[in-house]
Biopython code that builds the backbone (N, CA, C, O; Angstrom):
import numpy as np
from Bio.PDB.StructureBuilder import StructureBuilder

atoms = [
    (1, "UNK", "N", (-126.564, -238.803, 63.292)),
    (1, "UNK", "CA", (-127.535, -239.484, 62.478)),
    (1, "UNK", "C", (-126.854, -240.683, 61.806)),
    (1, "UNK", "O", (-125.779, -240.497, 61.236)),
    (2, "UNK", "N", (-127.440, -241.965, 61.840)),
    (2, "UNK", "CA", (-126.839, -243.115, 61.069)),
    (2, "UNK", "C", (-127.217, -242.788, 59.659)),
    (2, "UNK", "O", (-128.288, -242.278, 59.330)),
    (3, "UNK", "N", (-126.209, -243.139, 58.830)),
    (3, "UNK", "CA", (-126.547, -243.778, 57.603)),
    (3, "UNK", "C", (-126.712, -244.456, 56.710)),
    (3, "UNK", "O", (-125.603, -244.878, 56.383)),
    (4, "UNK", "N", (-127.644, -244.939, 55.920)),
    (4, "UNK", "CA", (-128.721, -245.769, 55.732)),
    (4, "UNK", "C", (-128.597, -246.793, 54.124)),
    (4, "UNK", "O", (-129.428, -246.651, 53.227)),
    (5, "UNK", "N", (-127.546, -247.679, 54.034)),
    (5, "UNK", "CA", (-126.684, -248.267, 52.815)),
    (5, "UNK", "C", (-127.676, -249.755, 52.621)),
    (5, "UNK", "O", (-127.351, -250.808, 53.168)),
    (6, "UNK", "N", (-128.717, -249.636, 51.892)),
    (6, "UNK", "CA", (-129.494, -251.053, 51.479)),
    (6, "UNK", "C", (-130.153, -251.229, 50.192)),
    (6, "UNK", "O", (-131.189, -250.626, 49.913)),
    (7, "UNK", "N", (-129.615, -251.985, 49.458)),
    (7, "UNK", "CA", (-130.174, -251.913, 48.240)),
    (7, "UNK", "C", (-130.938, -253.524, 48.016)),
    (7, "UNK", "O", (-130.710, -254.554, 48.650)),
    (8, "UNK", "N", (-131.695, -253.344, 47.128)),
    (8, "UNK", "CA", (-132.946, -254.395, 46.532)),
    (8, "UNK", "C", (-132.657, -254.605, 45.236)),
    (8, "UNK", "O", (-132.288, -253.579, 44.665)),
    (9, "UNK", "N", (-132.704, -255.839, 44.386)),
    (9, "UNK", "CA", (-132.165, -255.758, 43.521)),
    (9, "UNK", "C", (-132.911, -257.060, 42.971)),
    (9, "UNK", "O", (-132.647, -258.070, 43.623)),
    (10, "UNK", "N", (-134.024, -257.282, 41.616)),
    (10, "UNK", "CA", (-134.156, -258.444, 40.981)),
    (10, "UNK", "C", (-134.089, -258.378, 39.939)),
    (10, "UNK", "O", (-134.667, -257.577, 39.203)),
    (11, "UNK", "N", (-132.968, -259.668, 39.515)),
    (11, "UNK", "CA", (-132.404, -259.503, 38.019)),
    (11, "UNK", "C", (-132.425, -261.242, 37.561)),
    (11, "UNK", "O", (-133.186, -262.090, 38.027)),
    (12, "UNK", "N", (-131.463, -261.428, 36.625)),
    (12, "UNK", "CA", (-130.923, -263.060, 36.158)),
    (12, "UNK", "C", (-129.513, -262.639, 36.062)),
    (12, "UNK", "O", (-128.971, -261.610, 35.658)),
    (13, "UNK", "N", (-128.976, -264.040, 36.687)),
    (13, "UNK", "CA", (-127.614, -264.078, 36.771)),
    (13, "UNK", "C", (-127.250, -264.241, 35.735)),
    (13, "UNK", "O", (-127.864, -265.112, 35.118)),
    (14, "UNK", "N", (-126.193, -263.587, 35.051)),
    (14, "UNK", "CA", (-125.738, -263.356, 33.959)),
    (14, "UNK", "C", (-124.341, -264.243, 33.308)),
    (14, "UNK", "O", (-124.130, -264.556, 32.136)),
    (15, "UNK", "N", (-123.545, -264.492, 34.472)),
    (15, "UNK", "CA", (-122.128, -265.591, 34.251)),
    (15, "UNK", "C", (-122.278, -266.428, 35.644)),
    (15, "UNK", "O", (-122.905, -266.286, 36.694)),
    (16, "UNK", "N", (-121.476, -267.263, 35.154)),
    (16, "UNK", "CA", (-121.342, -268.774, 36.680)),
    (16, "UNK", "C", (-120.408, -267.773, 37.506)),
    (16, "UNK", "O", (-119.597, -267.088, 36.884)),
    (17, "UNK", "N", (-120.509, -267.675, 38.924)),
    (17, "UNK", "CA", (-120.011, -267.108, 39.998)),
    (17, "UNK", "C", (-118.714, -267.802, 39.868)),
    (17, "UNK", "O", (-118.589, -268.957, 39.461)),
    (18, "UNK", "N", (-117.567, -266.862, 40.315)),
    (18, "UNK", "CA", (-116.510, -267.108, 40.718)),
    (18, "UNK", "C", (-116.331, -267.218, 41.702)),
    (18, "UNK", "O", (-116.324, -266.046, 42.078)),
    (19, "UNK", "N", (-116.055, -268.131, 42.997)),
    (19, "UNK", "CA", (-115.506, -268.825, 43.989)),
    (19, "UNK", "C", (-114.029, -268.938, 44.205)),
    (19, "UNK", "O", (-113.041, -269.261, 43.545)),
    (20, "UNK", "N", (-114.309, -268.531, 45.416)),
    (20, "UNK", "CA", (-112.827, -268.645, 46.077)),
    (20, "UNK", "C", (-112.682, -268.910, 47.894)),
    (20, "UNK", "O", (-113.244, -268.282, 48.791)),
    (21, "UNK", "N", (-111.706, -270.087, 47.996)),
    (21, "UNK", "CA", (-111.924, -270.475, 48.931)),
    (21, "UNK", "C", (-110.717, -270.364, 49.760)),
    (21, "UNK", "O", (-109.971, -271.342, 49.735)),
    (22, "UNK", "N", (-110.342, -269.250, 50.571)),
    (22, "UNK", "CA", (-109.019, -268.944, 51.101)),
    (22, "UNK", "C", (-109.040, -270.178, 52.263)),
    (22, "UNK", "O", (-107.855, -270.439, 52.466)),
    (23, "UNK", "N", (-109.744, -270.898, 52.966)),
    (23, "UNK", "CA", (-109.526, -271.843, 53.833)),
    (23, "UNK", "C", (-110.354, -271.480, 55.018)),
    (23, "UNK", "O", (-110.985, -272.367, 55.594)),
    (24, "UNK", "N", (-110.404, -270.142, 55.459)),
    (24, "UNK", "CA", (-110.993, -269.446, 56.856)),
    (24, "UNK", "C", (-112.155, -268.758, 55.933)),
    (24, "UNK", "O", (-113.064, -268.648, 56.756)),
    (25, "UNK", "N", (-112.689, -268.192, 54.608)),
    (25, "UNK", "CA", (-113.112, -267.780, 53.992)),
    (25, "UNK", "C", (-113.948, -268.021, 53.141)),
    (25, "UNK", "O", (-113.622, -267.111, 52.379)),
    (26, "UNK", "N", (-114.946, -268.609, 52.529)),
    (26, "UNK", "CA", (-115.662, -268.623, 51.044)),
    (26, "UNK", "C", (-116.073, -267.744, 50.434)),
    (26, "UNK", "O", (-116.407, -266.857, 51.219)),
    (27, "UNK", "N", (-116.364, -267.289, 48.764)),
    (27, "UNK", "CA", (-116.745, -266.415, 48.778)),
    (27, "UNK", "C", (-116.969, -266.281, 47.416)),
    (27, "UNK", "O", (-116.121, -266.793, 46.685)),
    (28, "UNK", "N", (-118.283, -265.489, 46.694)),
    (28, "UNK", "CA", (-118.367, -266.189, 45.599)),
    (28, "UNK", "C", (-118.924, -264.577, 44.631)),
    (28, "UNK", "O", (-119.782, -263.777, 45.004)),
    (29, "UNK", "N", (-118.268, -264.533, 43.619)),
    (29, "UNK", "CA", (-118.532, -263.357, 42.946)),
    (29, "UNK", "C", (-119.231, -263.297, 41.255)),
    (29, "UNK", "O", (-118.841, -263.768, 40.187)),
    (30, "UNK", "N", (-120.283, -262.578, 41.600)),
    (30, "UNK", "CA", (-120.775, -262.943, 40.307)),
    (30, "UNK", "C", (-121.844, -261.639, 39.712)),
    (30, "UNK", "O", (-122.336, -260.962, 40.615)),
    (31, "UNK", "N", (-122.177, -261.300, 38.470)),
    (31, "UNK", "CA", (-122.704, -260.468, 37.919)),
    (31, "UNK", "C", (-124.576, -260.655, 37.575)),
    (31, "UNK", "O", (-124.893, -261.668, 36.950)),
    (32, "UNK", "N", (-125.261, -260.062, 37.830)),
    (32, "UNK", "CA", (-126.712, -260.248, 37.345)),
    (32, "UNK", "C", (-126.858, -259.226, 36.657)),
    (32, "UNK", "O", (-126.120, -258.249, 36.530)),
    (33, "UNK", "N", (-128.237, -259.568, 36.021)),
    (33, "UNK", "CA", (-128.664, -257.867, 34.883)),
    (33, "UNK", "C", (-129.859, -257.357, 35.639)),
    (33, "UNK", "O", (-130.087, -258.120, 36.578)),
    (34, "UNK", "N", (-130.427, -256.688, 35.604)),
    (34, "UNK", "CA", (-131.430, -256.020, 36.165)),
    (34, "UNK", "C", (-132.095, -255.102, 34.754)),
    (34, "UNK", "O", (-131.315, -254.412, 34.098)),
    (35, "UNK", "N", (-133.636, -255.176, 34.361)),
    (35, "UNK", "CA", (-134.155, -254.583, 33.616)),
    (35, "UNK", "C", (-134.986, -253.362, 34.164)),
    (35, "UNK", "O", (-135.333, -253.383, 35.345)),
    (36, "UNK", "N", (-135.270, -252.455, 33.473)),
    (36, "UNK", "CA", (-136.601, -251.501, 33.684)),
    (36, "UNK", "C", (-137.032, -250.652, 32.436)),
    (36, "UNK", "O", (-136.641, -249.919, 31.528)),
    (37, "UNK", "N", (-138.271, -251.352, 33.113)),
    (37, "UNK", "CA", (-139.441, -250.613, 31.495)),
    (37, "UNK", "C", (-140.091, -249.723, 31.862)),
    (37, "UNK", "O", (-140.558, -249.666, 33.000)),
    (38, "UNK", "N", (-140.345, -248.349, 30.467)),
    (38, "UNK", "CA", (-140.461, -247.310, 31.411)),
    (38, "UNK", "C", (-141.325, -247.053, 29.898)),
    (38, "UNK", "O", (-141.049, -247.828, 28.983)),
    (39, "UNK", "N", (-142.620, -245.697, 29.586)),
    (39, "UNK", "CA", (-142.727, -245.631, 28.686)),
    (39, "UNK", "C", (-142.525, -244.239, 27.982)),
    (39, "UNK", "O", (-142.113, -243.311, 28.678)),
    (40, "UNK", "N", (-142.779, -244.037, 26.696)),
    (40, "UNK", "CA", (-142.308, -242.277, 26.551)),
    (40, "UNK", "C", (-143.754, -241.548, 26.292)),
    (40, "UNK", "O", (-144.868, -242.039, 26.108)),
    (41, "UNK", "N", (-143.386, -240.426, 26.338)),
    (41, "UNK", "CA", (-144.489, -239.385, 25.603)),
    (41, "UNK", "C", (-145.540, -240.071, 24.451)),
    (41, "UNK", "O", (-146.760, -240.167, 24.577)),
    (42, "UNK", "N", (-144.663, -240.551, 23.214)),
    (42, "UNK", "CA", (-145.222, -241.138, 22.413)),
    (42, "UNK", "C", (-145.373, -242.847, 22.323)),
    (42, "UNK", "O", (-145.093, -243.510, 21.324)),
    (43, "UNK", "N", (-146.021, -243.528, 23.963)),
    (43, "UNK", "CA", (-146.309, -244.484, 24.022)),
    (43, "UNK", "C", (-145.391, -245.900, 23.429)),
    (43, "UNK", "O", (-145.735, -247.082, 23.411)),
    (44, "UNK", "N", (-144.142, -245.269, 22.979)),
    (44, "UNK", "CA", (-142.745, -246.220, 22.901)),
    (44, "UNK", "C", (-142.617, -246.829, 24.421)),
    (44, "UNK", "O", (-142.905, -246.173, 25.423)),
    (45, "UNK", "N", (-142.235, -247.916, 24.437)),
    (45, "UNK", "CA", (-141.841, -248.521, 25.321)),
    (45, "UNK", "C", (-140.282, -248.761, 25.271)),
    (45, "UNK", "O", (-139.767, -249.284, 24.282)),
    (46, "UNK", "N", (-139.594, -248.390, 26.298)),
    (46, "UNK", "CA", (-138.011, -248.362, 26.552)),
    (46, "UNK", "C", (-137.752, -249.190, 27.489)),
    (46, "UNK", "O", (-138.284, -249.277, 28.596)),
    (47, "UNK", "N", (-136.514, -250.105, 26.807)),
    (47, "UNK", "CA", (-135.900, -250.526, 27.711)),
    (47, "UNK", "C", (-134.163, -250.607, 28.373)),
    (47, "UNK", "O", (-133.141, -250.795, 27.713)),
    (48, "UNK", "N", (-134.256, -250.448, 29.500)),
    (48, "UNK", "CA", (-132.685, -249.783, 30.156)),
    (48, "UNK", "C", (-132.409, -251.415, 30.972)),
    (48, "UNK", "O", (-133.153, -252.312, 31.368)),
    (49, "UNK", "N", (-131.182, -251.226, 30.951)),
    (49, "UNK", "CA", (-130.210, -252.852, 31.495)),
    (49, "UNK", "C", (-129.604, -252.396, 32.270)),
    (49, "UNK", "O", (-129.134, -251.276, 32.067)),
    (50, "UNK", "N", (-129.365, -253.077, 33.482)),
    (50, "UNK", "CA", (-128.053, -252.653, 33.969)),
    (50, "UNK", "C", (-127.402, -254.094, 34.522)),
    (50, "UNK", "O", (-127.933, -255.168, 34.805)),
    (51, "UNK", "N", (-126.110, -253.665, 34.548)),
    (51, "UNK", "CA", (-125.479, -254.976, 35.717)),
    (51, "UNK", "C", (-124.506, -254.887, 36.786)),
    (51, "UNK", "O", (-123.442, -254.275, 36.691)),
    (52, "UNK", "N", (-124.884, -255.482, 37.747)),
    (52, "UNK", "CA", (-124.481, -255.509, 39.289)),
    (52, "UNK", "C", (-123.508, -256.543, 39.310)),
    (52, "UNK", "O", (-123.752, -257.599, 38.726)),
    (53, "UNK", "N", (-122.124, -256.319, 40.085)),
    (53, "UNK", "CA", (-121.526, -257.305, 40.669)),
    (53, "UNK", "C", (-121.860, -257.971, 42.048)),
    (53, "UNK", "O", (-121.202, -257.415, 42.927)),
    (54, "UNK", "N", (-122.341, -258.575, 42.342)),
    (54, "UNK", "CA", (-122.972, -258.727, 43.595)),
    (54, "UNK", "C", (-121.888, -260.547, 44.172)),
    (54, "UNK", "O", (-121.664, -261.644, 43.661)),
    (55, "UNK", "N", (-121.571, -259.866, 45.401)),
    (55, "UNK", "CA", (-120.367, -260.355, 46.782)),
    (55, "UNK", "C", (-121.139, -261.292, 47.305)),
    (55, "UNK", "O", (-122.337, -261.057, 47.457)),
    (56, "UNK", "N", (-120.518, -262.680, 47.721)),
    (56, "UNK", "CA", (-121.591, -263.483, 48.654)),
    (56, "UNK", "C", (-120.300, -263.998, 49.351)),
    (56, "UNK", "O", (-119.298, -264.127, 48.648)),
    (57, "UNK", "N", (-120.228, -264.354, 50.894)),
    (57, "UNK", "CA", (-119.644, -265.291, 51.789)),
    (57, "UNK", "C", (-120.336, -266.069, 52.186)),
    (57, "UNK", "O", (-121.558, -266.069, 52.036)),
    (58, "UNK", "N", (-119.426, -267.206, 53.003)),
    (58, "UNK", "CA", (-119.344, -268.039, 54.105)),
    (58, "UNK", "C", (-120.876, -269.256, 53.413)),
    (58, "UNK", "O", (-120.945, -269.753, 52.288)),
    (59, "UNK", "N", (-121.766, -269.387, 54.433)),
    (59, "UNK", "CA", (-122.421, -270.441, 53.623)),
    (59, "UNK", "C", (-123.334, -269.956, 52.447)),
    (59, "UNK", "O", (-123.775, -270.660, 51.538)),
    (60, "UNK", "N", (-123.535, -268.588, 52.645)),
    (60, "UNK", "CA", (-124.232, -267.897, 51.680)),
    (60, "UNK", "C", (-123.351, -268.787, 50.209)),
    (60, "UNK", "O", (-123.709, -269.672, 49.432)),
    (61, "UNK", "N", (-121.889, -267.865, 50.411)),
    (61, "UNK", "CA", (-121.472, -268.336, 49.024)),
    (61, "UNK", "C", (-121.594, -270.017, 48.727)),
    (61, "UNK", "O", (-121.679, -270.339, 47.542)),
    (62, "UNK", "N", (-121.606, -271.011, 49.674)),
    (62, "UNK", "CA", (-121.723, -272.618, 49.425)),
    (62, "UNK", "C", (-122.677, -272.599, 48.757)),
    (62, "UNK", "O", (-122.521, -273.028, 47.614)),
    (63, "UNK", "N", (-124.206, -272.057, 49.194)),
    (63, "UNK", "CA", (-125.430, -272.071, 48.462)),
    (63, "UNK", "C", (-125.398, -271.547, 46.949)),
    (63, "UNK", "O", (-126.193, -272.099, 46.188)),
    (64, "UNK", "N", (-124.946, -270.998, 46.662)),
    (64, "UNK", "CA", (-125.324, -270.032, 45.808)),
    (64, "UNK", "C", (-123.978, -270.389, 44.479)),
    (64, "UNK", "O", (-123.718, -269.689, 43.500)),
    (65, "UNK", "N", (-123.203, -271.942, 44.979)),
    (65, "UNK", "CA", (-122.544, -272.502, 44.329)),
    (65, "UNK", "C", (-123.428, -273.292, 43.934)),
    (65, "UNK", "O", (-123.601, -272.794, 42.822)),
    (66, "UNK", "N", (-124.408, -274.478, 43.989)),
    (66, "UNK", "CA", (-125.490, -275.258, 43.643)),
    (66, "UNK", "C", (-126.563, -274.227, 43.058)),
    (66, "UNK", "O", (-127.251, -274.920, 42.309)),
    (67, "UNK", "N", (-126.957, -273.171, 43.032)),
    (67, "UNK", "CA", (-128.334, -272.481, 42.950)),
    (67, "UNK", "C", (-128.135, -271.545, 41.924)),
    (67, "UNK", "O", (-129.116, -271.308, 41.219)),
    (68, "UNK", "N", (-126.667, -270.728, 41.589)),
    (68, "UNK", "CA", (-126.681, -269.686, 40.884)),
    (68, "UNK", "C", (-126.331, -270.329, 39.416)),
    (68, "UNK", "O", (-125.142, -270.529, 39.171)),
    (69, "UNK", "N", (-127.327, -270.665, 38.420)),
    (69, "UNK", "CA", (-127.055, -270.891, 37.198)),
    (69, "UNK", "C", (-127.717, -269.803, 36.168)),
    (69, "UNK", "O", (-128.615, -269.007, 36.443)),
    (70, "UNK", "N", (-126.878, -270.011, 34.593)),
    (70, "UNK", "CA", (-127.286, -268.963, 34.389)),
    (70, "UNK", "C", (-128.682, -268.508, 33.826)),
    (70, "UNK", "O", (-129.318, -269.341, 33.180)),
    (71, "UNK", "N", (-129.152, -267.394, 33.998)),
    (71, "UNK", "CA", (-130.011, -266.901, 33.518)),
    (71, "UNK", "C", (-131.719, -267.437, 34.761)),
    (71, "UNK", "O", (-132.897, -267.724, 34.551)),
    (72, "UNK", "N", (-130.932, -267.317, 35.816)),
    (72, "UNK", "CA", (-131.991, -267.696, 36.926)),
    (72, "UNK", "C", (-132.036, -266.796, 37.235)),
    (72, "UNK", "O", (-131.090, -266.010, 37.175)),
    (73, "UNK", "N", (-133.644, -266.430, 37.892)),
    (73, "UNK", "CA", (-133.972, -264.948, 38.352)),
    (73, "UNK", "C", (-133.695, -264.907, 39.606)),
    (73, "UNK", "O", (-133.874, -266.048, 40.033)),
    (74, "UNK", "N", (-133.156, -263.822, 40.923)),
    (74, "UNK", "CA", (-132.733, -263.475, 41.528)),
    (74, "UNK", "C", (-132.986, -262.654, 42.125)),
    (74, "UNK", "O", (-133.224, -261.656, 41.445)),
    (75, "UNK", "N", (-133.152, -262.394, 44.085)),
    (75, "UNK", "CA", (-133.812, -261.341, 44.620)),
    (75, "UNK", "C", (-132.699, -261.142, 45.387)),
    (75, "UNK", "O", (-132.233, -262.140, 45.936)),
    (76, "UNK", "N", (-131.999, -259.766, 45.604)),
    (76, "UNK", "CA", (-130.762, -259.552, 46.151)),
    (76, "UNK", "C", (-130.783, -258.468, 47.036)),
    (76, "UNK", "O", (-130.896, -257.301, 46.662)),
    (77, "UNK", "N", (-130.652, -258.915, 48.482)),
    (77, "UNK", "CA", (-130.670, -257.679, 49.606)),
    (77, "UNK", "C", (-129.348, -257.821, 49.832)),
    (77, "UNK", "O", (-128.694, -258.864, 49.829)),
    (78, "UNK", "N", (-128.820, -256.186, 50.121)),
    (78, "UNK", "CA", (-127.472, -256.318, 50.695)),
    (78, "UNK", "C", (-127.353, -254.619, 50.543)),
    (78, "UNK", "O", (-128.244, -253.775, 50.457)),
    (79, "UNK", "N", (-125.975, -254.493, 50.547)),
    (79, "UNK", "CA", (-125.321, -252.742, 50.655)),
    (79, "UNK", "C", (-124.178, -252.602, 50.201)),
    (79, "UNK", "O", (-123.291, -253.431, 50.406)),
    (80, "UNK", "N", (-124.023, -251.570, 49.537)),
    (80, "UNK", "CA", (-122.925, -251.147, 48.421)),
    (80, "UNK", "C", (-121.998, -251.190, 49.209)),
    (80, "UNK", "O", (-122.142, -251.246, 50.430)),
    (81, "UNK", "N", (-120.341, -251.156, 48.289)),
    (81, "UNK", "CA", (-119.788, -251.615, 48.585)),
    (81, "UNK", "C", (-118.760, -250.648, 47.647)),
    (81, "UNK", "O", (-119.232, -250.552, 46.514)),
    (82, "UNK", "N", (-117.614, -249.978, 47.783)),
    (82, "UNK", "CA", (-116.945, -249.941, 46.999)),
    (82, "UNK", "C", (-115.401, -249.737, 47.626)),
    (82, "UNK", "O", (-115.070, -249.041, 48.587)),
    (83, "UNK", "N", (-114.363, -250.786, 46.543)),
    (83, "UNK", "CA", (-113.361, -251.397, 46.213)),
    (83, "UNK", "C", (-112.783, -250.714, 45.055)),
    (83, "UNK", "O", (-113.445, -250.537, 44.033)),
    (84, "UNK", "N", (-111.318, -250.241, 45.203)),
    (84, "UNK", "CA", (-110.599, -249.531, 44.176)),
    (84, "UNK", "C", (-111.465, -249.161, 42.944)),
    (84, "UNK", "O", (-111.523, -249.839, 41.918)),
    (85, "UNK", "N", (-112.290, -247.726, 43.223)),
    (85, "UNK", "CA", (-113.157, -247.152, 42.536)),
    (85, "UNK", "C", (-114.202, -248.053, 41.655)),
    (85, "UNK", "O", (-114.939, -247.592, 40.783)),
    (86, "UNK", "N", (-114.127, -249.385, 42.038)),
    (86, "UNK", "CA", (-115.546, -250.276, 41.628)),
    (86, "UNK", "C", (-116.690, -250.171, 42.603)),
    (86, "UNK", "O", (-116.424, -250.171, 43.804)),
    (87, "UNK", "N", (-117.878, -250.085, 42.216)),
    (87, "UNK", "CA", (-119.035, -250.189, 42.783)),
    (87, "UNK", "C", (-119.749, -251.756, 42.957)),
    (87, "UNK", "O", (-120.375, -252.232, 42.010)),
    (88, "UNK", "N", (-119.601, -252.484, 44.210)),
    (88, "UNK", "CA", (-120.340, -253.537, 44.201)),
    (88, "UNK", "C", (-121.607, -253.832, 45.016)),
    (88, "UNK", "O", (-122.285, -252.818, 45.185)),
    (89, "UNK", "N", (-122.139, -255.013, 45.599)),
    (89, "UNK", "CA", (-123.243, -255.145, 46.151)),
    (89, "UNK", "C", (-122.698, -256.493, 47.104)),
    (89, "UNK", "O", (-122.109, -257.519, 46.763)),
    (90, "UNK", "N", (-123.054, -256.125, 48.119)),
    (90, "UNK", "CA", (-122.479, -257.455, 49.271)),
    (90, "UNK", "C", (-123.942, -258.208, 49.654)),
    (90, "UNK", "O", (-124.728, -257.471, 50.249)),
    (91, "UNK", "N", (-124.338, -259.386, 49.425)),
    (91, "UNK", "CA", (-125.253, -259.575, 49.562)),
    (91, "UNK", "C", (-126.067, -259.714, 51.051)),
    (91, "UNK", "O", (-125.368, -260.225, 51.926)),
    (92, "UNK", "N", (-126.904, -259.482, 51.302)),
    (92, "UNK", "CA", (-126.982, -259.757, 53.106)),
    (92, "UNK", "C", (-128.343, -261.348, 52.936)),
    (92, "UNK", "O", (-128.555, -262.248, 53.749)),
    (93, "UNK", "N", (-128.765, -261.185, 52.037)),
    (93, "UNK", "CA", (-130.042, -262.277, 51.527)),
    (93, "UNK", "C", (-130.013, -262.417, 50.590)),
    (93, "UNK", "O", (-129.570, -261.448, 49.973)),
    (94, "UNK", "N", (-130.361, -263.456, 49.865)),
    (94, "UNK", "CA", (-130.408, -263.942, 48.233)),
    (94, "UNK", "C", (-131.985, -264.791, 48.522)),
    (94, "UNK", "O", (-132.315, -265.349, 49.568)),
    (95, "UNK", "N", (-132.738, -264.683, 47.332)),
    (95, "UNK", "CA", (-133.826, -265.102, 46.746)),
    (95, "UNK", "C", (-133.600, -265.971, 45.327)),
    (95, "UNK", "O", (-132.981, -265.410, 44.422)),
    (96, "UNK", "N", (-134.002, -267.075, 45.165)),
    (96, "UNK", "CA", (-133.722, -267.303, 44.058)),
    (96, "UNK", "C", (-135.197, -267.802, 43.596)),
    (96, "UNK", "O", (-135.786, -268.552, 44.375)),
    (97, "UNK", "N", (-135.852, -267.425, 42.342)),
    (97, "UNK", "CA", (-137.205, -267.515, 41.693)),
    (97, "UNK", "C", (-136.946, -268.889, 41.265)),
    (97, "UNK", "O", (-135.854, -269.221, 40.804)),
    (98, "UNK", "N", (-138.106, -269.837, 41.434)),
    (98, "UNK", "CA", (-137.996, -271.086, 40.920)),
    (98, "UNK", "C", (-137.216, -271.766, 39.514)),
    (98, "UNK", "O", (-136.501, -270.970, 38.905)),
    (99, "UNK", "N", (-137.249, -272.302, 39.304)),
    (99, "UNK", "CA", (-136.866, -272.465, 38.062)),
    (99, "UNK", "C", (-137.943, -273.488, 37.483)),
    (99, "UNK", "O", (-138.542, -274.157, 38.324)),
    (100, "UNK", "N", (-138.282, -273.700, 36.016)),
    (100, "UNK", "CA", (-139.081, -274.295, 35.272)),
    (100, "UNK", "C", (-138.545, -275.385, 34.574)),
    (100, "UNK", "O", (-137.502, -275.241, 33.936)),
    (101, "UNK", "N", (-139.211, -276.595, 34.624)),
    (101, "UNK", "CA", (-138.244, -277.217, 34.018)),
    (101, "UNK", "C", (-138.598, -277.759, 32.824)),
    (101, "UNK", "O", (-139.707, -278.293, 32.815)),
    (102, "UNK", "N", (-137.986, -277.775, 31.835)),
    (102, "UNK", "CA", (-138.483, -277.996, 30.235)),
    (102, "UNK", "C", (-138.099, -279.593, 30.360)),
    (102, "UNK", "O", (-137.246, -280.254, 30.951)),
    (103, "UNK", "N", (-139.265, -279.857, 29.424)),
    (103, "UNK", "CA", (-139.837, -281.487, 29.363)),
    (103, "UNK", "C", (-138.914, -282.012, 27.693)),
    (103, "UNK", "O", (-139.044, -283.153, 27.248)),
]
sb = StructureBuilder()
sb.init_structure("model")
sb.init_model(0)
sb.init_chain("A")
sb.init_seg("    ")
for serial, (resi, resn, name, xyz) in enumerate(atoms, 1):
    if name == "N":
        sb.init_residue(resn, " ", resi, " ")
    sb.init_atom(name, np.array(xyz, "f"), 0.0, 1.0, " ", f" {name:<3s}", serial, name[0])
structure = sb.get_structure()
């Protein structure tokens, strides 16, 4: 049986991506938040944060050097990933939600 590593993920990028360019390589690393609202028994509304390190290469990462600023919303396909007991996200597609532009 194969098994089945794909995660979905829409958040706002949280810091400017770190880039690195070994020469044969690009590659650009950076953190988003992800929210969810959920409500309780007594009609409180809760809210939980989380944040993802999420992996980008090759022209992915070029793009996403012009596009990833902060606090832009973000649609992130890809599959976990884990590196000396860190948990990351390798991206396989990036979405990025328009941005608005104040006058």
């Amino acid at each position: 049986m194969n098994n089945l590593n794909s995660i979905i993920l829409e958040g706002n990028v949280v810091e400017k991506p770190m880039f690195d360019n070994t020469g044969k390589l690009i590659s650009a690393l950076f953190p988003i938040s992800v929210k969810r609202y959920s409500k309780t028994s007594n009609n409180e509304t809760l809210e939980e944060s989380y944040k993802f390190d999420i992996e980008t290469y090759g022209k992915m990462a070029e793009f996403c050097k012009d596009k990833c600023t902060l606090d832009r919303g973000i649609r992130v396909v890809g599959r976990l990933v884990e590196r000396e007991g860190k948990v990351s996200v390798v991206a396989e597609h990036i979405e990025f939600k328009p941005q608005i532009k104040k006058a």
